[in-house]
C-alpha positions as CSV (number, residue, x, y, z in Angstrom):
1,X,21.7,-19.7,39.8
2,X,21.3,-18.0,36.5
3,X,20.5,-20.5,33.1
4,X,23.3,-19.2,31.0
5,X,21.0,-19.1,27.2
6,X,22.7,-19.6,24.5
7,X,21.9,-17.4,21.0
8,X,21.2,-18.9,18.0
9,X,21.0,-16.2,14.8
10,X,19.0,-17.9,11.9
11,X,20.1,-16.0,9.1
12,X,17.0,-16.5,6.3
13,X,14.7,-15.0,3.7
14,X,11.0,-14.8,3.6
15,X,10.8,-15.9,0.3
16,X,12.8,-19.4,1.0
17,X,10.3,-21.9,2.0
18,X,13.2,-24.5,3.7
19,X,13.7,-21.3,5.9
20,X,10.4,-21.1,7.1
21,X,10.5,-24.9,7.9
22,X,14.0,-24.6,9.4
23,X,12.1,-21.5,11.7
24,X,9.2,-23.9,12.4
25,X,11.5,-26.5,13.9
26,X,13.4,-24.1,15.5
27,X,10.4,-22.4,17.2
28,X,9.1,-26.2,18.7
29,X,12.2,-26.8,20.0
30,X,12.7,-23.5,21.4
31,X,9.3,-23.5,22.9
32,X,10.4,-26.7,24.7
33,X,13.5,-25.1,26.3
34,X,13.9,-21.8,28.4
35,X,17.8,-21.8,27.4
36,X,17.3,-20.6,23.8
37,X,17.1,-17.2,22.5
38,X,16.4,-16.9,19.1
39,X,17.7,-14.0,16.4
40,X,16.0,-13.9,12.9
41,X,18.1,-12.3,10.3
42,X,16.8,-11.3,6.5
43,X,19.6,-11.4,4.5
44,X,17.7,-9.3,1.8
45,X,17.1,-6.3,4.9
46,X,20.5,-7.2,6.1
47,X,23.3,-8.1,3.7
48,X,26.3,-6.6,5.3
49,X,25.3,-8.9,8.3
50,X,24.9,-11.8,6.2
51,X,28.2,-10.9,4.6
52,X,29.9,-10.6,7.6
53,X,29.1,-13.7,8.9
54,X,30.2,-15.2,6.0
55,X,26.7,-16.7,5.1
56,X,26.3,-17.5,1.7
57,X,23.4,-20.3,1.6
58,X,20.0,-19.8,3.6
59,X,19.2,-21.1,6.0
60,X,21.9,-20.8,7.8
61,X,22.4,-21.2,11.7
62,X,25.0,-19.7,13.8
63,X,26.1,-19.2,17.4
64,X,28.0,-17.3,19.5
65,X,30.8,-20.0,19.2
66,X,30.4,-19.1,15.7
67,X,29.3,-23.0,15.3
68,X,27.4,-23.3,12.4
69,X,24.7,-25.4,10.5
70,X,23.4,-24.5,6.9
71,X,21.7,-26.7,4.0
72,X,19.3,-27.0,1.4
73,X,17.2,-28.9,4.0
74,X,17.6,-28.9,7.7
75,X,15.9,-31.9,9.5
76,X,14.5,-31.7,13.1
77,X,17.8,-34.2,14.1
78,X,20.0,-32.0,12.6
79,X,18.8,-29.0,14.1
80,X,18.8,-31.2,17.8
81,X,22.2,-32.4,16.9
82,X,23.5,-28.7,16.4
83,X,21.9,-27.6,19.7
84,X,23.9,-28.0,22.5
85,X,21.9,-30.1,25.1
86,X,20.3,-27.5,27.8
87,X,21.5,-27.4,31.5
């Protein structure tokens, strides 16, 4: 049987230093789990996409259920929280 993964786009800047700690986290928990597949998104390369997704503070997390999780400062037990437990 097949893990079904589940896609988490972390829309971000490489300027904004909560990003890179919201990628940190998310790359420790990730390394923990097989289930996770990760999408970076700039929104300065890629405004239309941020745009689209109706993204309009960084970071910002979304998933395919279009469940999402932004702030000025995402905590490791926010970001667990917000992660659907793996199977």
């Amino acid at each position: 049987m097949t893990q079904k993964k589940i896609r988490v786009h972390l829309f971000k800047s490489t300027l904004c230093p909560r990003c890179r700690h919201t990628e940190k986290l998310l790359n420790q928990i990730a390394d923990q789990r097989t289930d996770l597949e990760i999408y970076l998104v700039d929104v300065v390369r890629h405004p239309l996409l941020s745009l689209q997704n109706r993204v309009f503070m960084i970071p910002t997390l979304i998933m395919d259920n279009n469940e999402r999780l932004s702030g000025l400062f995402i905590t490791e037990k926010q970001l667990r929280s917000f992660l659907p437990e793996s199977t």
